[in-house]
N, C-alpha and C positions, 0 to 999 in steps of 0.2 A: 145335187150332182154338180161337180167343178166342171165349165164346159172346155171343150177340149183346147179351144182357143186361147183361152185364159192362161191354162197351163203354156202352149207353144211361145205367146208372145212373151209372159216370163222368163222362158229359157231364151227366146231371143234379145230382150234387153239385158238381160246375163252376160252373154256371148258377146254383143255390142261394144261393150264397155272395154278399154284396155288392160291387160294386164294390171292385177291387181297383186302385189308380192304380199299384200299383208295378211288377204285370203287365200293367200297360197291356191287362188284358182287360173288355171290356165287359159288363154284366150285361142280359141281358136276358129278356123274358117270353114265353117261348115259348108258341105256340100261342094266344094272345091276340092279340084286333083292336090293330092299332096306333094308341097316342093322343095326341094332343097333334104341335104345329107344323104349318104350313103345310100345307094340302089338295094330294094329292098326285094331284088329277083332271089335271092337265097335266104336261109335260115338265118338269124345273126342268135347269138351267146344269149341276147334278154333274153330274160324269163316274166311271162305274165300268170299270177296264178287269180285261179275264179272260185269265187268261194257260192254253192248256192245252199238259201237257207231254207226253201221250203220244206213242206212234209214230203212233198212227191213229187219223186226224181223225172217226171216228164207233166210237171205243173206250167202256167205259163211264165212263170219267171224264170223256170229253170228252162224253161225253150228257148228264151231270147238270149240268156245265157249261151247255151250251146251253138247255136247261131252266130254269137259273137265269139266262140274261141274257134269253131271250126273256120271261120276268115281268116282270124290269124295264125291259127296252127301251120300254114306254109312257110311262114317269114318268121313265126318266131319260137320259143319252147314254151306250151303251156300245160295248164294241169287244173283241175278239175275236183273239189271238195266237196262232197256232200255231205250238210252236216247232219241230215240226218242218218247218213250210215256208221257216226263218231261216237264215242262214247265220251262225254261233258256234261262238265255239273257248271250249277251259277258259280260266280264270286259270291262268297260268304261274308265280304268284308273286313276280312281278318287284317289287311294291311301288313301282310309279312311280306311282299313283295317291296313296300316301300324299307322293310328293315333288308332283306335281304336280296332284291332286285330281282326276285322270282318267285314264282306262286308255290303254293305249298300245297296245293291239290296235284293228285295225282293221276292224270286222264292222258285224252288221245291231243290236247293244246300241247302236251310237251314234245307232239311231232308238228304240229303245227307252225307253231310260233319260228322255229327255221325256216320255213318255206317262205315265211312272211317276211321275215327277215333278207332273203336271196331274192327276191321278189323282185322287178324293176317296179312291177304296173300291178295291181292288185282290181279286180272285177265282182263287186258284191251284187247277189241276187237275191229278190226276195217278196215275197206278197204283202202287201198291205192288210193291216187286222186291227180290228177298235182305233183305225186312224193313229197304229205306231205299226212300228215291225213285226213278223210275225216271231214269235218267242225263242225261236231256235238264233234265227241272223241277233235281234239284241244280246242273247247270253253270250253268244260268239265274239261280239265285238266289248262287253264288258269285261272278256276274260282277259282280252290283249291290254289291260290300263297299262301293265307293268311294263310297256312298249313305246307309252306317251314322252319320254325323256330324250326326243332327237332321236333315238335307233333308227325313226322309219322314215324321217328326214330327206326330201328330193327323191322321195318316191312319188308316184303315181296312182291314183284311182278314180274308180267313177263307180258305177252304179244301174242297177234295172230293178224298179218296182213296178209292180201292178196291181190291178186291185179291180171292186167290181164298178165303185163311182168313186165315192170317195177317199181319196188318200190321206188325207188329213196332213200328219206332221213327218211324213215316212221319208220322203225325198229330204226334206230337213233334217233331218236326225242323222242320215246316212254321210252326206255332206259337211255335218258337224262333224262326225266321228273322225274322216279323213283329216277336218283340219285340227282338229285338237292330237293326232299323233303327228303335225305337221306336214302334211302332204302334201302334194299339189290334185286340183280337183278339176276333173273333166268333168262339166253336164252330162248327165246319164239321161237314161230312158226310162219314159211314164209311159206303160200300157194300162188302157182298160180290159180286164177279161174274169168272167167266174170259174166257167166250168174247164176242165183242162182241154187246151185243143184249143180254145176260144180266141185267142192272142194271134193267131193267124189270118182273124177276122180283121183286125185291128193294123190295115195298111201306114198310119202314122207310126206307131210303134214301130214294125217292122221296119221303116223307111228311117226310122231314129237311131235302130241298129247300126243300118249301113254307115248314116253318118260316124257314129261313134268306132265304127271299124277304121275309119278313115282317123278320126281325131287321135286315136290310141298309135297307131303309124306314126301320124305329125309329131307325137308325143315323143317316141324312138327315137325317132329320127333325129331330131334334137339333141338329145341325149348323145345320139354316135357324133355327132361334130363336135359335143366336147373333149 
């Protein structure tokens, strides 16, 4: 088991570090009031969409999920993807996208990939399995390659995995995915939990939310003074 410590001081020497443009990760002040830019008493035009990958739609990854859009839903427009309610196949590898800049499969990505697109902020959820992702969030995020070309460029995301100890490379992989479509990367949240329900147990996680409610704000916020 990764002790839980280990993981917090990781993401705190993460976050320590100044802005890094080359990782396209964002520095920000956890646990501090957010300041500066636009008063965020009303809805503003972003759009944050949440993508959750488990099997079950009240799993713990999809809890801290919804936890995290219902804080935002006052201040901002978002929206809520369950990919298991989608119908999606893998990448086959065919490589017609790099001929013709879109995929040749015919599923439920071709409503997707706009939403991704309009997107300010983008929120991926998902369990941990065999120490990678669980199979739905990988296929999901293999389908978007045709995307990695600057499209998604000075956007935003982060992330919530859980898992029952060990997470292996999941928080990794997630992290990589945002920078290789060029994004900017908020630390996300690592809960421990098995059974669903369980993640409630789990007061750091919960308390990694809020932060990240706060960080995804600071993130906007920004964004409106340009």
């Amino acid at each position: 088991m990764i002790p839980r410590s280990s993981v917090s001081e990781g993401r705190e020497q993460q976050m320590g570090k100044t802005t890094l443009p080359d990782m396209r990760r964002i520095h920000t002040s956890r646990g501090q009031p957010v300041t500066g830019g636009k008063s965020l008493s009303h809805k503003t035009s972003r759009f944050i969409l949440g993508v959750a990958g488990s099997a079950r739609k009240q799993g713990n990854s999809a809890t801290l999920l919804h936890r995290l859009l219902d804080a935002l839903h006052a201040e901002y427009r978002t929206e809520l993807l369950y990919l298991a309610d989608l119908n999606l196949h893998p990448c086959d590898g065919c490589h017609s996208c790099e001929t013709n800049g879109t995929c040749r499969i015919t599923d439920d990505m071709l409503t997707i990939n706009p939403k991704l697109l309009k997107a300010d902020m983008i929120l991926l959820a998902a369990p941990a399995y065999m120490g990678g992702l669980a199979s739905r969030m990988q296929m999901f995020m293999e389908r978007t390659w045709p995307l990695r070309k600057g499209q998604m460029a000075d956007k935003a995301g982060s992330y919530i995995v859980t898992g029952r100890r060990r997470i292996g490379m999941a928080t990794g992989v997630m992290e990589e995915y945002f920078m290789r479509l060029g994004m900017i990367v908020i630390p996300g949240v690592v809960g421990y939990a098995f059974k669903p329900g369980e993640i409630k147990q789990d007061q750091e996680a919960l308390d990694q939310t809020e932060k990240l409610v706060m960080d995804c704000r600071h993130y906007l916020s920004l964004m409106a003074e340009k």
